[in-house]
Each structure stands twice: as structure tokens, then as C-alpha cells.
VOGU-3710 file (C-alpha; in Angstrom, 3 decimals, decimal comma):
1> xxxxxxxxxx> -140,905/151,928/112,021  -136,904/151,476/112,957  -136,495/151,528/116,637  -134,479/154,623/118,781  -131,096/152,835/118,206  -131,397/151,734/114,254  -128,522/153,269/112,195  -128,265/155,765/115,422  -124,399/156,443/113,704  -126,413/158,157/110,780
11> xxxxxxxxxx> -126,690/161,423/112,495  -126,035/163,919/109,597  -126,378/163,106/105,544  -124,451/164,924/103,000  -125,027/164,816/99,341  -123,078/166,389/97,032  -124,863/167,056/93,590  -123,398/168,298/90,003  -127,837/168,753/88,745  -127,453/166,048/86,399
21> xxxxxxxxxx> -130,222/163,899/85,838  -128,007/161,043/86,500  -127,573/162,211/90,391  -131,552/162,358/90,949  -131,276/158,377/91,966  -128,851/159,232/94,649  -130,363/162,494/96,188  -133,377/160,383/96,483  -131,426/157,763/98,809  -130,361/160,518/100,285
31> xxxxxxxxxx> -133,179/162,023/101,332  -135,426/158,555/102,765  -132,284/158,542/104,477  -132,845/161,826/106,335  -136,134/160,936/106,708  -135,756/157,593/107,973  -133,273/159,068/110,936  -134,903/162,548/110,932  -131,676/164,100/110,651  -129,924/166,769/109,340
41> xxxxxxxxxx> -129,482/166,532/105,021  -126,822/168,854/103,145  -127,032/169,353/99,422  -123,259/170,600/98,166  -123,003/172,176/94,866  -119,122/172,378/93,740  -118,031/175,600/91,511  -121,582/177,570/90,949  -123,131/180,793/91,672  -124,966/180,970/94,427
51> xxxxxxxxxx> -127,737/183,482/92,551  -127,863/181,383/89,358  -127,423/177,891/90,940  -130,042/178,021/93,832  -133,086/176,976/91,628  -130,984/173,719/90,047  -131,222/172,340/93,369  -133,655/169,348/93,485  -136,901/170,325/95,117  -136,941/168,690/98,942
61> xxxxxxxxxx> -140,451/169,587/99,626  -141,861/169,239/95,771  -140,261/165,487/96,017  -141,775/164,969/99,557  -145,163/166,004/98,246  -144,734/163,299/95,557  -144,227/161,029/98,238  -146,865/161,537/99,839  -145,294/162,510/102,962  -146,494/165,935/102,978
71> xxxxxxxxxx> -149,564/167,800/101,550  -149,026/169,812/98,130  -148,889/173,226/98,817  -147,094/172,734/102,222  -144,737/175,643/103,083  -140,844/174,990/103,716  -141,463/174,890/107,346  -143,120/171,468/107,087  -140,006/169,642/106,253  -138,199/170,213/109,566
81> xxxxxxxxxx> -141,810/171,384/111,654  -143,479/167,883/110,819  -140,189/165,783/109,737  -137,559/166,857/111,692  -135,333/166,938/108,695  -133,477/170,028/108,315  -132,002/170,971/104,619  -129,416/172,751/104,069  -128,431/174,168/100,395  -124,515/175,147/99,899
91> xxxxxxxxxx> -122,703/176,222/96,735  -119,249/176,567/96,684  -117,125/178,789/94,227  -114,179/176,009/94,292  -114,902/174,014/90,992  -112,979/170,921/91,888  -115,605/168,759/93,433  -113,032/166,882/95,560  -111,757/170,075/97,005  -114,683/171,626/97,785
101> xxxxxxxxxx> -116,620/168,343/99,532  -113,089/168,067/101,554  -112,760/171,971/102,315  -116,730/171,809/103,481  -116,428/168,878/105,308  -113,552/169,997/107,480  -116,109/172,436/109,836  -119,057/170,309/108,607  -118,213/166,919/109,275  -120,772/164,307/108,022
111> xxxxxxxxxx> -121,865/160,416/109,317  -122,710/159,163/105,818  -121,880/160,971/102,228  -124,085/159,681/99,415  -122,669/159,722/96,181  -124,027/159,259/92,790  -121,615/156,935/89,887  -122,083/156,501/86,693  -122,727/152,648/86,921  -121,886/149,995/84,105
121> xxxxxxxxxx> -121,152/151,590/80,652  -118,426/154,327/81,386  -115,236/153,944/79,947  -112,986/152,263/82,554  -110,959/155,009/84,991  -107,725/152,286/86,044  -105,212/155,443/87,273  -107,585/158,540/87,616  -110,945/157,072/89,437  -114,169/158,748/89,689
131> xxxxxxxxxx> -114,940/161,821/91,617  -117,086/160,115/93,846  -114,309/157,840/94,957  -112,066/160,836/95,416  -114,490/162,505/97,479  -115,060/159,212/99,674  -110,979/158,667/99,913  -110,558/161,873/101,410  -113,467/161,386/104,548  -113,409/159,134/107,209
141> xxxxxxxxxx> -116,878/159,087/106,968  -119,557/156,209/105,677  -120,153/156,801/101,772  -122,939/155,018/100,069  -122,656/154,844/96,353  -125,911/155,116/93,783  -125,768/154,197/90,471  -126,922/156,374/88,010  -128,253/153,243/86,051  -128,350/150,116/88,364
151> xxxxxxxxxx> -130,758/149,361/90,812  -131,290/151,205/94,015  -133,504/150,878/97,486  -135,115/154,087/97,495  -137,815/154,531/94,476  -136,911/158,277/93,282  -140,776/158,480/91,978  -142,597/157,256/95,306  -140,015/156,476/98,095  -140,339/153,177/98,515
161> xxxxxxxxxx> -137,839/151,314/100,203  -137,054/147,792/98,661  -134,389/146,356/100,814  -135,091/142,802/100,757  -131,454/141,679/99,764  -128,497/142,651/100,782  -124,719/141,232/100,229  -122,279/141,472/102,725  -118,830/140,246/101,378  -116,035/138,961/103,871
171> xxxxxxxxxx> -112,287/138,130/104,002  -109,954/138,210/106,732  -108,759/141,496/106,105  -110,407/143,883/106,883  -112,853/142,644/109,356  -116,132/142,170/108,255  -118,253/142,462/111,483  -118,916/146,018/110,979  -120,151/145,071/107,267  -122,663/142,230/109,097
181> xxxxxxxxxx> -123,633/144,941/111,991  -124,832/147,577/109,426  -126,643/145,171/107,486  -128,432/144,174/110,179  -129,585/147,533/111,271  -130,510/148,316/108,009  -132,472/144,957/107,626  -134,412/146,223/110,509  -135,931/149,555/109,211  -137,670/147,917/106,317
191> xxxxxxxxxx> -139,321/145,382/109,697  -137,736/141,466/109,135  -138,201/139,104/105,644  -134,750/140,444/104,737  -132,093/137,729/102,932  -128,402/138,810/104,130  -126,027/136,781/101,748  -122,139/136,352/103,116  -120,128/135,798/100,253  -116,178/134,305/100,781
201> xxxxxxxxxx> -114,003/134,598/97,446  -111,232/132,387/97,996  -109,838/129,148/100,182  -113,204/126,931/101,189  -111,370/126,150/104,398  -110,872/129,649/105,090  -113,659/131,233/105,403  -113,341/133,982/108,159  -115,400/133,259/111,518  -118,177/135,879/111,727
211> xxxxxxxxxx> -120,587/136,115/114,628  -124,517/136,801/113,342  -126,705/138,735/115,330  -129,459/136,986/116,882  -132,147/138,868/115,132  -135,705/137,596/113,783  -136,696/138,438/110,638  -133,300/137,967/109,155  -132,193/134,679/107,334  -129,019/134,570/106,850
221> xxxxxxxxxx> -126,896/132,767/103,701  -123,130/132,030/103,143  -122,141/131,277/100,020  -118,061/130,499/98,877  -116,561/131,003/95,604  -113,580/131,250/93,288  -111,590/133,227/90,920  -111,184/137,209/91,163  -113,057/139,022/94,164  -114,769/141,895/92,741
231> xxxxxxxxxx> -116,109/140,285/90,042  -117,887/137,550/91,791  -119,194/140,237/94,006  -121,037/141,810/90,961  -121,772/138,671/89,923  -123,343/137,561/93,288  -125,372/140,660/93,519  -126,505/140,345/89,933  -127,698/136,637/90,463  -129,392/137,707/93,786
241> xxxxxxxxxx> -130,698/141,072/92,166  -129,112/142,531/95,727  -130,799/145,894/96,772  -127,560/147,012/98,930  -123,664/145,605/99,551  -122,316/146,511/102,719  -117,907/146,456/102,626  -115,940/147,274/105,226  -112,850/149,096/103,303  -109,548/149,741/103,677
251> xxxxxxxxxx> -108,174/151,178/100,664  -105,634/150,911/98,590  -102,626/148,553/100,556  -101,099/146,850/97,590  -99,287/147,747/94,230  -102,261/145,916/92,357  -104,733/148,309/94,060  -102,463/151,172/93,554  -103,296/150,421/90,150  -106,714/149,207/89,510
261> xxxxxxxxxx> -108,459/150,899/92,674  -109,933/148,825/95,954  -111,625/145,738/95,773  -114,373/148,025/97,081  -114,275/150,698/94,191  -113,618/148,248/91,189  -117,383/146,728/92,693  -118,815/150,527/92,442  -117,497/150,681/89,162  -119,853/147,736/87,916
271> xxxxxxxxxx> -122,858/150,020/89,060  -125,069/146,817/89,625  -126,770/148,126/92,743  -125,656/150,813/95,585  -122,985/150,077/97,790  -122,184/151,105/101,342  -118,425/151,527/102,377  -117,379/151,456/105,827  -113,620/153,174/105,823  -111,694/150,723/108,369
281> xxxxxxxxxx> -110,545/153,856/109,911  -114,037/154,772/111,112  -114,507/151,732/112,436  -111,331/150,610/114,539  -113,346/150,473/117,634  -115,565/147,561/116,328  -112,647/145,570/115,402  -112,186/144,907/118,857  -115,052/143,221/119,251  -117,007/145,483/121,265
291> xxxxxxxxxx> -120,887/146,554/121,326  -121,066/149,036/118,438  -123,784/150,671/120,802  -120,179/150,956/123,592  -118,647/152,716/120,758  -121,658/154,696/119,735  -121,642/155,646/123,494  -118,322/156,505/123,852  -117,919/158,798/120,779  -121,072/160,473/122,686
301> xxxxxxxxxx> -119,341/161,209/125,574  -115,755/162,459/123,931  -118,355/165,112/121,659  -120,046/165,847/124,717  -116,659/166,615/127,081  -114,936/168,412/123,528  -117,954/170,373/123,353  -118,027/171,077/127,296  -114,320/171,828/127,108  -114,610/174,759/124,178
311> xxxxxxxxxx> -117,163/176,168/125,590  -115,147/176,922/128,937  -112,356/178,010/126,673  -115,195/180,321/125,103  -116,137/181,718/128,405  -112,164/182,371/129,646  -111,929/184,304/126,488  -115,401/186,240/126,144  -117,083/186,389/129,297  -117,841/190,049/129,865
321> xxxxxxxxxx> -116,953/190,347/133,627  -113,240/189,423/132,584  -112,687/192,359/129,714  -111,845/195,517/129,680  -114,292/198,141/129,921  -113,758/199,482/126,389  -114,485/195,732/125,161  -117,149/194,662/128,058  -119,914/195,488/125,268  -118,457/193,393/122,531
331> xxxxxxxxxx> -118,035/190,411/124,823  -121,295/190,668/126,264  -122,563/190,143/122,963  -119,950/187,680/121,975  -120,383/185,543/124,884  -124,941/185,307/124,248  -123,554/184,172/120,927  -121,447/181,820/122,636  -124,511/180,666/124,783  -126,244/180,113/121,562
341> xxxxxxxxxx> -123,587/178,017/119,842  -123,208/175,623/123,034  -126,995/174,823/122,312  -126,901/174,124/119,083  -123,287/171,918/119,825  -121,409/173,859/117,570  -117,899/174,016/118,226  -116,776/175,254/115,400  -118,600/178,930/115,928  -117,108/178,841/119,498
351> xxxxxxxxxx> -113,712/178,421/118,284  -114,620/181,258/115,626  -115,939/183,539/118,559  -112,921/183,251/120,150  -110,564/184,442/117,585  -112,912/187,315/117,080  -112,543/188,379/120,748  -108,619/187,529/120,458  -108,626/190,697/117,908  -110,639/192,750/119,401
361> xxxxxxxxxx> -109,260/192,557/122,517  -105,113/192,935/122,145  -103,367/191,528/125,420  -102,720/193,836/128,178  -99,339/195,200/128,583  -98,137/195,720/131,993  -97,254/200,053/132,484  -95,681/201,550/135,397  -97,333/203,253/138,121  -97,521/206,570/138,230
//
């Protein structure tokens, strides 16, 4: 079992889904995910009807049963009651997937999206790229990437986890710390005998300087090579059948990317096995060479002050002892719902609550005395 601090950053999973049977690989990484971090999981459906689309959804509890996580029969309280997982089922009537995961995400942000491809076979997308690498472009958030047909980590018909290899590859730019970080927290919920690979394409004599965690359980490989870099990636994973490749991205930065698409989404494109993208913007603070768990820490704190500081805002706004008398009822009730949202950290319903008091209560306007 992963200790407290293992993949703490994984706080909230979303997964967007289209049904297919291709995306069944990915909500099942999903899912041991959320389980693994007993977390919050989000299932996004893009451009249905709620009333028609509800029973598409892929069955948490039937697929936890197979498991063998929970008894058959259990009832939809067990998930969060014995798991602490909590689902939660959206549908959306925007039909452009990208929109919709962007539009949801803005008052629902998420740590890690995972996102099912089509893996090795499509035709090739140079100008358009996939929907899954639209969706991951527009959030600052961690996206791992299943392939419909490669391997994966998570066994969709048991829930096994087979993460045994992973490939980290590293250049200069960007960093790859965070990329050797990750993999080592991952390498520790499946408990040691993991093989982390570090793979160089270019200059022998330039291979960048990376400082390994001193961790038992992990042994640790680099290996150098030539010629172009995402295709020795593949080619790496395939010849270590990799379960996982952790990239720090940054991207598109070049005319040649413009074109063809990151280093990182030309890999995901190959479909050999899933791949976990760390957008360089997420992870600025780890450049710097600082304890991820500092940075964890920090971002704590700055939720835990932004929360603090809209929920005094809240109070200035609804507290009933500062209305009117004709709106002291509505802010009494306002402000419990207020109360309600500061426990469940939800700053987005007490920004909400106060724009509902703004209209119900118009400003005051001084009159003269009589």
C-alpha cells in the first residue's frame, strides 16, 4: 500500500468519455487511479442528453465488483462509504469535446485528466491533432494518455496494476526532474522491483545531469541514443515493453512542432503504451530545484488562505446582521449555505452566493431626512 505522501498532487481525476469501446482501457486507469488516492473521479460526457446518455456511462460499481473490491450486489453508497472515491457523472450539451472539457474545467479544475487515443493504426493527424491532445493543450493540468490498442498498467478485466517499467526520457529542455520525481512515486505504489529507464536522444557528451532519488526498490538505467527523438522513444518503450513514460512537456516552441505536434504528442501518437505529460507550466516550481513536497505545501497554503479569503468576502456580503430587514431572511439562508460551501472548500459556490445576494440586495441610496 502507497504511503500518505505517494502521488499526494493526484487529488481529483477527470475522465472524459465519448462510450466507445475503445475508451474502456482508459476509464479503467482512471478509476485504480481514484482508488489508489481515494479521491474524487469525474466522468464528462461532451454533447449528450442527460436522460438518454446516463445509462452509456461505464458502470463504477459493476466494474469494482469485477474487481473484486466490492461485493456484487453492493449499493452505490459503497463506492465512497468503503472507498472513499466519490463519482461524479456530467453530460454536457456542448458537442465539441474540447470546449466542453475546457468550459467544465474552468469551476472544476482537475490534478490529472486521463485520456483515451486511438494508438498505432490511425491515419496520421500532422495540422489538426487528436481531441485528446486538444483537450490536454488547453489545461494546465497532468494528462495521462491510454491507448485504445497498446499496452496499459491497469488490467480493465481485474485491476491489476503492472507497473514494472517505466521510461522517463530527458533533454535539457525542459527539465526532466519532475519526469524522474513522478516516476518514482509511481514506482512506489506498486512496493519496489520497478526498472526506471532514462533515455538521452542526442550528443553522448551531453547528457543532462539528473539527480535520482535515493529510493530502494528502484534500479535505475540510462541509456543514450541517436537519430530522431520521438521515435527512439517508441522504440525504447517497445524494446523494454514499458508499462508507463513519464515527459515533462512544454509544447509546441518551434516551427517544426508547429507542424508535426510536440515531441511529447508525436510519442502518444505511436500508442505503444500510456504516457504521462507533465505541462512545464504546472511544474515551474520544481524547476527550481526545490522539494516537490515544499511545493505541494505551498500550493496548500495559497488554497487554504484563497479559500479563507472568499469566505470573508462571503460573510461581508451575506451575513444576516449586516442586511436590510426586508433581505435579513434571504441572507440568513444564504450565509448557512455559505457555511456549507467553506466545508466542503468550494469557492466557486461562495463566489456564486455572492452574486446572488448582490441582486437581491440593490445598494442603498442615501435619502434626506425628513
Amino acid at each position: 500500500m502507497a504511503g500518505s505522501d505517494d502521488l499526494r498532487l493526484v487529488r481529483s481525476v477527470l475522465h472524459p468519455t465519448d462510450f466507445s469501446s475503445g475508451s474502456r482501457k482508459a476509464f479503467a486507469h482512471a478509476l485504480a487511479i481514484a482508488l489508489i488516492r481515494k479521491t474524487k473521479l469525474t466522468l464528462l460526457h461532451a454533447g449528450g442528453d442527460k436522460s438518454k446518455s446516463w445509462e452509456l456511462f461505464p458502470s463504477v460499481r459493476g466494474t469494482l465488483e469485477q474487481w473484486g473490491v466490492i461485493e456484487p450486489g453492493s449499493p452505490r453508497s459503497a463506492v465512497f462509504d468503503q472507498l472513499s472515491v466519490r463519482v461524479k457523472k456530467v453530460v454536457v450539451r456542448e458537442k465539441n469535446p474540447v470546449a466542453a472539457c475546457h468550459s467544465y474545467m474552468v469551476d472544476h479544475p482537475a490534478d490529472l485528466i486521463v485520456l483515451a487515443t486511438r494508438g498505432r493504426g490511425g491515419p496520421a493527424r500532422w495540422l489538426k491533432g487528436s481531441v485528446a491532445e486538444e483537450v490536454a493543450r488547453s489545461s494546465d493540468a497532468m494528462s495521462l494518455f491510454v491507448p485504445s490498442g497498446g499496452r496499459g498498467f491497469v488490467s480493465p478485466a481485474n485491476g491489476r496494476l503492472t507497473l514494472g517499467r517505466i521510461l522517463v526520457p530527458i533533454a535539457h529542455t525542459p527539465s526532466p526532474q519532475p519526469a524522474v520525481r513522478f516516476a518514482t512515486r509511481v514506482a512506489r505504489v506498486v512496493g519496489g522491483g520497478v526498472q526506471v529507464t532514462l533515455l538521452h536522444v542526442g550528443d553522448p557528451e551531453k547528457v543532462p545531469a539528473v539527480t535520482l532519488p535515493d529510493e530502494s526498490g528502484i534500479e535505475w538505467t540510462t541509456v543514450v541514443l541517436g537519430g530522431d527523438p520521438p521515435a527512439q522513444i517508441v522504440a525504447e518503450a517497445d524494446r523494454i515493453s514499458a508499462n508507463l513514460i513519464v515527459m515533462t512537456t512544454d509544447g509546441r516552441d518551434v516551427l517544426i512542432d508547429a507542424l508535426r505536434g510536440s515531441h511529447t504528442e508525436r510519442v502518444i501518437r505511436r500508442g505503444v503504451c500510456p504516457v504521462l505529460a507533465l505541462p512545464v507550466t504546472w511544474t515551474d516550481d520544481v524547476l527550481s530545484g526545490r522539494s516537490i513536497d515544499d511545493v505541494v505545501f505551498e500550493q496548500e497554503q495559497r488554497e487554504v488562505e484563497a479559500l479563507k479569503s472568499a469566505f470573508r468576502g462571503a460573510a461581508r456580503d451575506l451575513h444576516p446582521d449586516l442586511a436590510d430587514e426586508d433581505h435579513r431572511e434571504d441572507h440568513t439562508d444564504l450565509m448557512s449555505k455559505a457555511n456549507k460551501a467553506y466545508e466542503k472548500k468550494d469557492i466557486a459556490e461562495l463566489e456564486k452566493l455572492r452574486k446572488r445576494s448582490r441582486k437581491k440586495s440593490p445598494k442603498k441610496t442615501e435619502s434626506g431626512a425628513s
